[in-house]
N, CA, C and O of each residue as an XYZ file, in Angstrom:
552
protein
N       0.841     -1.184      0.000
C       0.000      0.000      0.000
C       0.881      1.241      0.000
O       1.556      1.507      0.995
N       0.893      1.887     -0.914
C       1.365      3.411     -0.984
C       0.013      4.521     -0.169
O      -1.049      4.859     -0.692
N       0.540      4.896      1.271
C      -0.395      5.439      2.289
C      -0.734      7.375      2.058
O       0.062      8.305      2.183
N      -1.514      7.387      1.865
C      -1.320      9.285      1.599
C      -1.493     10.209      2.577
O      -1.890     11.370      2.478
N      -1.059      9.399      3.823
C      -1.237      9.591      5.423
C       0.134      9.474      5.716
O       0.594      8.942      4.705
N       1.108      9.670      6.553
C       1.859      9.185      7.698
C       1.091      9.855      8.566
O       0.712     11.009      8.366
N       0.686      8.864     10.052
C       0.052      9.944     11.094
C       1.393      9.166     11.789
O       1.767      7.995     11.725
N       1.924     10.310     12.454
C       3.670     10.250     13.492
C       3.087     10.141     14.812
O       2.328     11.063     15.114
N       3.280      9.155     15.734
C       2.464      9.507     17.051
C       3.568      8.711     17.777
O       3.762      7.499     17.870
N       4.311      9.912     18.320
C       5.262      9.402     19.162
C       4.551      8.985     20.666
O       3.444      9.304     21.098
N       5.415      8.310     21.171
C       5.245      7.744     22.441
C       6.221      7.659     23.193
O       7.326      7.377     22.732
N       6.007      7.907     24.642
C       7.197      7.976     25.792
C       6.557      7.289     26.871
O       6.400      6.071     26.783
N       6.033      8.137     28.227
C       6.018      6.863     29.150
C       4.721      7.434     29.538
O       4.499      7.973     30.622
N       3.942      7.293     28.651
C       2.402      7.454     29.364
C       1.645      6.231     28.554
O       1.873      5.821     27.416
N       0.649      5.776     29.536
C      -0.285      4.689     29.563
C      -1.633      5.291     29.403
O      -2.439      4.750     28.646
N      -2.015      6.622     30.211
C      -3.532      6.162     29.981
C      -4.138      6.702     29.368
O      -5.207      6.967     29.919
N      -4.044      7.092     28.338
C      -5.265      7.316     27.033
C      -4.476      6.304     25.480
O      -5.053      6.181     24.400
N      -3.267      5.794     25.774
C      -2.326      5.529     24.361
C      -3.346      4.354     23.887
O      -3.443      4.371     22.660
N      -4.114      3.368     24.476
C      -4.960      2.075     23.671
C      -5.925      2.979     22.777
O      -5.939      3.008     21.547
N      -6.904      3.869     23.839
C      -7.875      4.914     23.225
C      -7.165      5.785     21.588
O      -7.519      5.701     20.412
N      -6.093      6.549     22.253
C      -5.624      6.851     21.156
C      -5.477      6.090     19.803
O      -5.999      6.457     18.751
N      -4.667      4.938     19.971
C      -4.223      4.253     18.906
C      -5.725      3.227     18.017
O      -5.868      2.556     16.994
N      -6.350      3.562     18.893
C      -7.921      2.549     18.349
C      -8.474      3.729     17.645
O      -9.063      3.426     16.607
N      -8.441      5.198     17.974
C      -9.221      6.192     17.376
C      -8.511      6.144     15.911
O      -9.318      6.236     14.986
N      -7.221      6.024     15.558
C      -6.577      5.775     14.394
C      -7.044      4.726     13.598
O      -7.287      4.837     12.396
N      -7.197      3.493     14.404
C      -7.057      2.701     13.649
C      -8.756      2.129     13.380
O      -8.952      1.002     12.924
N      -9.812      2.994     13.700
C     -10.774      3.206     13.678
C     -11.283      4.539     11.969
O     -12.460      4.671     11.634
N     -10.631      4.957     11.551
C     -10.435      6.041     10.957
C     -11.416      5.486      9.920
O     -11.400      4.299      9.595
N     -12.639      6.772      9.193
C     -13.151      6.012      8.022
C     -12.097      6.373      6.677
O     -12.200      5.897      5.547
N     -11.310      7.121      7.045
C     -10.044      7.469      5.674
C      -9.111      6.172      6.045
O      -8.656      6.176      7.189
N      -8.834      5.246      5.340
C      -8.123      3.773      5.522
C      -6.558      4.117      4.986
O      -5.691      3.406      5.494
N      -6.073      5.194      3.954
C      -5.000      4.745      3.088
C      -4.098      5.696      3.571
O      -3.600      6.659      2.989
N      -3.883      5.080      5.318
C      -2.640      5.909      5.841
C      -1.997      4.817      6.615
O      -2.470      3.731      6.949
N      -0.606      5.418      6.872
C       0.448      4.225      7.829
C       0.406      5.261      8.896
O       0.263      6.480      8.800
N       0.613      4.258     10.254
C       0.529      4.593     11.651
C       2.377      4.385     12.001
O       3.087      3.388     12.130
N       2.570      5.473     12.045
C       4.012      5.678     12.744
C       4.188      5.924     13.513
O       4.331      7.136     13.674
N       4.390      4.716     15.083
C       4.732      5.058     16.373
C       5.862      4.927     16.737
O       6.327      3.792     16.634
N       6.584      5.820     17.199
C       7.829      6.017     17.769
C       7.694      5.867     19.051
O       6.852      6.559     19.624
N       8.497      4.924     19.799
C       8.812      4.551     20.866
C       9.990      5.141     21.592
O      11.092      4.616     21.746
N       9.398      6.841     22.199
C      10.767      7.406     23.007
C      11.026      6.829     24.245
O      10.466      7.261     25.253
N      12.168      5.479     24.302
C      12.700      5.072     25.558
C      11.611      4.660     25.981
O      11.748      4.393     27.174
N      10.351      4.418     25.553
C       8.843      3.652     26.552
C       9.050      2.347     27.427
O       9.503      1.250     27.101
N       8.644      2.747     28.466
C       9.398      1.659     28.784
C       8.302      0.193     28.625
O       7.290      0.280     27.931
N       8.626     -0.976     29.280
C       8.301     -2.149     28.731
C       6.497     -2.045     28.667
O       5.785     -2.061     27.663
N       6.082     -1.934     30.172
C       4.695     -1.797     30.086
C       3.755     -0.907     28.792
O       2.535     -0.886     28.630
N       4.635     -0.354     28.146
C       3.814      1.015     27.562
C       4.385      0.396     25.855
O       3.590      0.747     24.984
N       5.375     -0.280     25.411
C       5.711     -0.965     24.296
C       4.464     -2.046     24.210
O       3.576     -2.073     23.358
N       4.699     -3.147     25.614
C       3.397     -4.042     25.500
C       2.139     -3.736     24.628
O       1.627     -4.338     23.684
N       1.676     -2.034     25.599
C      -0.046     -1.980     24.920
C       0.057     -1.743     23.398
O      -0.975     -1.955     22.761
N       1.399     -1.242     22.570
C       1.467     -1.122     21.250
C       1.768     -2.017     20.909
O       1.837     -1.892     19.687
N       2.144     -3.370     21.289
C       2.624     -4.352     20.518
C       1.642     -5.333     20.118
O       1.761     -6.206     19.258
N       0.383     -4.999     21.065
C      -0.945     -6.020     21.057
C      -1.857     -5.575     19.649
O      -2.910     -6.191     19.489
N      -1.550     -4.711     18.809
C      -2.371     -4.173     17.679
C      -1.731     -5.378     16.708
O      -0.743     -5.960     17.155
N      -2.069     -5.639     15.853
C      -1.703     -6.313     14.840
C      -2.259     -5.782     13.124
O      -3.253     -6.202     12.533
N      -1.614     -5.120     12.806
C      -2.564     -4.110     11.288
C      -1.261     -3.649     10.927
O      -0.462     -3.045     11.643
N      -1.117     -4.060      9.540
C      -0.192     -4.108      8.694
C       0.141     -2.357      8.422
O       1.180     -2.012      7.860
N      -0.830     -1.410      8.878
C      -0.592     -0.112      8.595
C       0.222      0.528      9.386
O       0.605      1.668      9.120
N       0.677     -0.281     10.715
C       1.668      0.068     11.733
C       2.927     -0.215     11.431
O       3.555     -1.200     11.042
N       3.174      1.060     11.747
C       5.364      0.682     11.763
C       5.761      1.279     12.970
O       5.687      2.485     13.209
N       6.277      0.215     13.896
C       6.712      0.770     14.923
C       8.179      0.878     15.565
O       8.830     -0.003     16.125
N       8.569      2.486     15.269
C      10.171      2.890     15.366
C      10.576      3.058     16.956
O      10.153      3.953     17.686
N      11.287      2.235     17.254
C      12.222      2.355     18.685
C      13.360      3.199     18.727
O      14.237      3.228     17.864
N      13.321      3.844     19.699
C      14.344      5.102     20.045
C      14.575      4.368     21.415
O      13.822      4.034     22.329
N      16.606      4.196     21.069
C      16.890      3.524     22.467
C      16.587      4.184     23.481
O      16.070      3.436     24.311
N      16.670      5.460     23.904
C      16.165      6.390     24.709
C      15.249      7.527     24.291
O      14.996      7.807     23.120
N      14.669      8.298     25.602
C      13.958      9.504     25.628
C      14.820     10.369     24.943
O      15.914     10.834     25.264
N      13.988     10.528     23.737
C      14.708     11.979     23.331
C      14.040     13.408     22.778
O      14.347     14.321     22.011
N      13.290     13.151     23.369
C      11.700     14.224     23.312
C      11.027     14.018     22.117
O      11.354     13.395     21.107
N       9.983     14.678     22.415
C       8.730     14.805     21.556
C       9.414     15.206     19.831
O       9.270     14.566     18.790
N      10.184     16.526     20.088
C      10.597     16.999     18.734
C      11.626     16.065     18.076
O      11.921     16.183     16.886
N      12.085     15.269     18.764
C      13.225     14.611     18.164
C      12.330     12.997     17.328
O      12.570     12.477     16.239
N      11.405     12.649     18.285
C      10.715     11.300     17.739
C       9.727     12.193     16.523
O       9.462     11.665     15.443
N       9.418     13.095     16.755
C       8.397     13.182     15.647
C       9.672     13.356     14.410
O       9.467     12.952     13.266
N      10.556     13.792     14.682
C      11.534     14.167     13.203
C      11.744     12.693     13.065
O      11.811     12.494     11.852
N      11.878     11.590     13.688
C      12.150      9.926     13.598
C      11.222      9.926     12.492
O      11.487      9.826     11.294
N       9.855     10.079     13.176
C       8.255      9.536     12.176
C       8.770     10.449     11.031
O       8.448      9.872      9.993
N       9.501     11.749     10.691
C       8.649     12.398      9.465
C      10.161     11.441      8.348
O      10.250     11.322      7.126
N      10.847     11.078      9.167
C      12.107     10.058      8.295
C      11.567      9.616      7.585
O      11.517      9.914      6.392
N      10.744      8.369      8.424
C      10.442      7.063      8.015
C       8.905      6.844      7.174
O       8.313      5.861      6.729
N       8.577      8.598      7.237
C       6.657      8.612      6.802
C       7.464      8.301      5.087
O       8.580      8.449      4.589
N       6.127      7.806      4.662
C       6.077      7.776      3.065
C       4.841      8.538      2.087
O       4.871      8.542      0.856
N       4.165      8.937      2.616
C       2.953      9.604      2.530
C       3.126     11.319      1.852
O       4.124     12.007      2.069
N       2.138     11.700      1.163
C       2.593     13.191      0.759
C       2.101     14.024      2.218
O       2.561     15.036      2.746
N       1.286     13.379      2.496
C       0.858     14.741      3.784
C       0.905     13.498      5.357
O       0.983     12.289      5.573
N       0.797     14.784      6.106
C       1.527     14.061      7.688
C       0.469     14.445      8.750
O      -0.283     15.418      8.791
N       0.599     13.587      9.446
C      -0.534     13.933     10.250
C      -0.452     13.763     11.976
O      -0.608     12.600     12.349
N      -0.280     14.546     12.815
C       0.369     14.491     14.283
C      -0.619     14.000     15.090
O      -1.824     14.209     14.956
N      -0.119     13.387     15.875
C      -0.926     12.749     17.038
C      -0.331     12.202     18.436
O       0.624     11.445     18.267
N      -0.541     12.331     19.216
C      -0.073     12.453     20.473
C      -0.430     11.164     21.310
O      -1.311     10.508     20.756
N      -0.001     10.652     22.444
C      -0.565      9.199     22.671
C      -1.838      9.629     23.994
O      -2.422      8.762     24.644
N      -2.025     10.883     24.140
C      -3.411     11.712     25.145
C      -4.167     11.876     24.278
O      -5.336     11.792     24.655
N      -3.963     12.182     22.728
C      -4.991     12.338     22.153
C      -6.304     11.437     21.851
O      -6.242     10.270     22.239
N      -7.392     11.831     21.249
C      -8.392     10.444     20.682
C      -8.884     11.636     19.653
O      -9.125     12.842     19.714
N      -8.888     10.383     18.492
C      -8.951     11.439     17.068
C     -10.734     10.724     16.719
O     -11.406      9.696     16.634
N     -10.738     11.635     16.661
C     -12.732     11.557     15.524
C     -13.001     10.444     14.463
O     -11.975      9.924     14.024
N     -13.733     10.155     14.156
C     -13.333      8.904     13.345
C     -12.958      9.592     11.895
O     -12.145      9.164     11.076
N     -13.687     10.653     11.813
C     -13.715     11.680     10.226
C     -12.515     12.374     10.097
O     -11.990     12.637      9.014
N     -12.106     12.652     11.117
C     -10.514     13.363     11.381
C      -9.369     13.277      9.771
O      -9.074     14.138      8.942
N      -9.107     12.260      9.871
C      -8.367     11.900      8.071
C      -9.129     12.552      7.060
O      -8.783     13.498      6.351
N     -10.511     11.759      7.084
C     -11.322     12.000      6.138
C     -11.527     13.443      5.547
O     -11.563     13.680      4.339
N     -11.673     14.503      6.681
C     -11.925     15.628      6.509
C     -10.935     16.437      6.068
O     -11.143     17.277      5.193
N      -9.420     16.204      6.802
C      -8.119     16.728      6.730
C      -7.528     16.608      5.339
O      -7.000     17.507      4.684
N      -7.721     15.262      4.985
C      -7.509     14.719      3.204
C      -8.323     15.486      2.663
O      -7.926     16.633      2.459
N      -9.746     15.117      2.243
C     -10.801     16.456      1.566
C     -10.062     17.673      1.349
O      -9.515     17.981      0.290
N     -10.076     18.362      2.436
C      -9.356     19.839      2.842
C      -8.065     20.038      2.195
O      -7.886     20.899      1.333
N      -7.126     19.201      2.634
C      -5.714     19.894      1.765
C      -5.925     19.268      0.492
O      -5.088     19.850     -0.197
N      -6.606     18.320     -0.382
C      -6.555     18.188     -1.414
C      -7.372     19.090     -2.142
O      -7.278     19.412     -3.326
N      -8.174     19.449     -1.295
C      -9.226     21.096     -2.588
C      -8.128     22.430     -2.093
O      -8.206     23.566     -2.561
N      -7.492     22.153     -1.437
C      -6.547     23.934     -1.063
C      -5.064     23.395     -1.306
O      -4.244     23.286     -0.395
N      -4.885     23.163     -2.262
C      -3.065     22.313     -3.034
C      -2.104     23.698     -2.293
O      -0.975     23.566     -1.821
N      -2.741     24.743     -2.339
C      -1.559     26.437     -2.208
C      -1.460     26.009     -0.681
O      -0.367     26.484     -0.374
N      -1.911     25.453      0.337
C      -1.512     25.781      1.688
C      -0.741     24.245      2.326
O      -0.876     23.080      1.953
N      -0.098     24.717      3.179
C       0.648     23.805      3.245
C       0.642     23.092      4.755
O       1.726     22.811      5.266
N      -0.494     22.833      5.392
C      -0.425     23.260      7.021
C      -2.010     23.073      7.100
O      -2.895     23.822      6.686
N      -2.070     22.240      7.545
C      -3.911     22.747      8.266
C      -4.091     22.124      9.883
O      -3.206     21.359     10.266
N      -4.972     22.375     10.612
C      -4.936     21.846     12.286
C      -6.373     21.483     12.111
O      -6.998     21.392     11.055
N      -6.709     21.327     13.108
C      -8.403     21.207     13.470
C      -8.797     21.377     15.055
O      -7.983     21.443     15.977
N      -9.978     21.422     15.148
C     -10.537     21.718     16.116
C     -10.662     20.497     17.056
O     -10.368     19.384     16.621
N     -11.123     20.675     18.430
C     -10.428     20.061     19.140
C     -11.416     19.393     20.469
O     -12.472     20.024     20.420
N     -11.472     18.543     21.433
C     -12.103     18.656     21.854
C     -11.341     18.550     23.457
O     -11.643     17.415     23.824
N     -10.689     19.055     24.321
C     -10.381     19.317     25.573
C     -10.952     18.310     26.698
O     -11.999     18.795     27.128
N     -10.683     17.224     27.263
C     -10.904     16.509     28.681
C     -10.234     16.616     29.657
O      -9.039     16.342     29.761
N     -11.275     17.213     30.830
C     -10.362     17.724     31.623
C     -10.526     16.646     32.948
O     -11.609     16.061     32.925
N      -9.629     16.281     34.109
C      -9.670     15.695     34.850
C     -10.792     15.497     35.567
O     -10.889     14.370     36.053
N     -11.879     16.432     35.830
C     -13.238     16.367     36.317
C     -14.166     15.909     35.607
O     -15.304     16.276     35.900
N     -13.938     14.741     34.176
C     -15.082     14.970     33.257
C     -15.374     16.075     32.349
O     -15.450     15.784     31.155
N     -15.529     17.138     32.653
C     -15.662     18.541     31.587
C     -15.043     18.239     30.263
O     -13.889     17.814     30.323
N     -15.611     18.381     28.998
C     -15.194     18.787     28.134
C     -14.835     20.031     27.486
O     -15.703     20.800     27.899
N     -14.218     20.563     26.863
C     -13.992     21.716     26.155
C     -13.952     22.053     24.778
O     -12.937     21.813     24.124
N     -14.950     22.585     24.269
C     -14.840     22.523     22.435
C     -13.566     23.581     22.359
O     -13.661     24.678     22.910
N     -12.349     23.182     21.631
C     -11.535     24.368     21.151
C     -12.039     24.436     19.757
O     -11.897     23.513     18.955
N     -12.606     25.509     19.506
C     -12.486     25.781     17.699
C     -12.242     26.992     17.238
O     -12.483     28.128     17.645
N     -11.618     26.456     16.132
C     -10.652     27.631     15.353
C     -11.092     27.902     14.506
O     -11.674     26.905     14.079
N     -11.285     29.030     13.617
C     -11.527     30.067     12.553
C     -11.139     28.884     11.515
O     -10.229     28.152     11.902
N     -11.655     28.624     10.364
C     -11.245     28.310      9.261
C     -10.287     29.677      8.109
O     -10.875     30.597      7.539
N      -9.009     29.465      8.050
C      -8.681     30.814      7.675
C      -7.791     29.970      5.992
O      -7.520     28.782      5.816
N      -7.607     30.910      5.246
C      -6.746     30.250      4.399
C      -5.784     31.600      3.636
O      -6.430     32.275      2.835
N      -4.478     31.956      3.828
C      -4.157     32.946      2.937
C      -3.139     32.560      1.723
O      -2.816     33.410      0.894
């Protein structure tokens, strides 16, 4: 499969949203992307919950150690093969339309090079938070 996705979703030493996360991906109704998880220094427990996926769209890059966030995502944008990239965090949980919409979008606007989306905020009490942003394009 030639993927028109890399989504880069590094990982370090957090456990509790990374299953959620990685199921919201691999849940996606846009199918023709590779899942690039970088493993910063994670340690064993937190490799385990990524190793239990089995889907040929995963490539999963080990970093002998922590070497932050900016350094594993430059790992993922190495190893992406995809024309466009797509970030994700192992706290995050992505929408199922998330691809779907993001693909649509930069393929009708070819001039911009960059798009984000809106967001939805969980906060330790339950509360949610809609973040949304202006649709802007210059």
């Amino acid at each position: 499969m030639n993927p028109k996705i890399s989504v880069i979703f590094p990982v370090g030493n957090r456990e509790s949203f990374l299953a959620e996360a990685v199921e919201s991906i691999l849940a996606q109704t846009f199918k023709e992307f590779e899942l690039l998880i970088i493993m910063d220094g994670a340690p064993a427990s937190v490799t385990s919950i990524v190793e239990r996926y089995q889907d040929d769209r995963i490539q999963m890059i080990r970093l002998p150690v922590n070497l932050g966030i900016s350094n594993a995502r430059n790992a993922g944008l190495l190893a992406s093969r995809a024309p466009y990239i797509a970030f994700m965090d192992s706290d995050d949980v992505a929408m199922p339309e998330r691809l779907t919409t993001q693909h649509a979008w930069m393929d009708a606007h070819p001039d911009v090079t960059l798009c984000a989306s809106n967001s939805i905020k969980l906060l330790s009490d339950g509360r949610r938070v809609h973040m949304v942003y202006p649709e802007t394009v210059s």
